[in-house]
N, C-alpha and C positions, 0 to 999 in steps of 0.2 A: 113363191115357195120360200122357205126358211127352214135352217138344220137346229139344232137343239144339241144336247149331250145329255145321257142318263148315267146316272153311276149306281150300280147295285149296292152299295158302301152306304148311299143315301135312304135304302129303303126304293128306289127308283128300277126300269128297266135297263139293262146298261145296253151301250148303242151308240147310234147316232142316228138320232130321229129326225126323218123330213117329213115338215107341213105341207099344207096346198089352203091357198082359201079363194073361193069365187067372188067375194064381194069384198073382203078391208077387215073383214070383223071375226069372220066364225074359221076357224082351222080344222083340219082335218088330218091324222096322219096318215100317210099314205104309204112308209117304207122305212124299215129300221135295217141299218147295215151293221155288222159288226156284232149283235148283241153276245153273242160265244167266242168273240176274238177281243173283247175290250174297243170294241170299234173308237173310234172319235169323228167328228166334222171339224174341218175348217172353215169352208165355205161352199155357196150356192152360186151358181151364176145360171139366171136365165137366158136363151139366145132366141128364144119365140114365148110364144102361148104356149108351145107343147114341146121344146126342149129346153131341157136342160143339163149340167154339169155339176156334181157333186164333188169336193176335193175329201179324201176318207184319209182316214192310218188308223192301222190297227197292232197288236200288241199282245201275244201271250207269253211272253219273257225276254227277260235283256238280250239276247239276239234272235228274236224268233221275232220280228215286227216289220214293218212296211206302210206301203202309202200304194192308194188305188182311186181311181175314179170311177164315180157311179153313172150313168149315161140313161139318160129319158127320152123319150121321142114320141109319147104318145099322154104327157103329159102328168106322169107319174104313174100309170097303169100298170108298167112292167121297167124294170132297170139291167141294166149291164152293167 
């Protein structure tokens, strides 16, 4: 897996987009957190083939923002 960032400023989705690829080469998105909160990614950490841990923050004004973790256990099919 791997996160990305979209910025709606750029013409893009805004979010934080997570990949999945099965082989090295083709990606797939599988789950965008954030995109109505100004999401961000930091980081991905895999702990199996089918878990994993997302580190998130999100932001809809100078005191209205936070940090959350996104949780997979079935290989990006469904998150917490």
């Amino acid at each position: 897996m791997a996160v990305g960032e979209g910025f709606v400023a750029d013409g893009g989705v805004g979010g934080c987009h997570i990949f999945k690829t099965e082989d090295g080469k083709n990606w797939t998105e599988i789950y965008v957190y954030g995109a109505d909160k100004d999401g961000s990614c930091l980081d991905v950490k895999m702990l199996s083939e089918t878990e994993a841990w997302v580190g998130t923050t999100w932001a809809t004004g100078t005191f209205k923002n936070g940090a959350e973790m996104s949780h997979t256990t079935d290989g990006g099919k469904t998150w917490t």
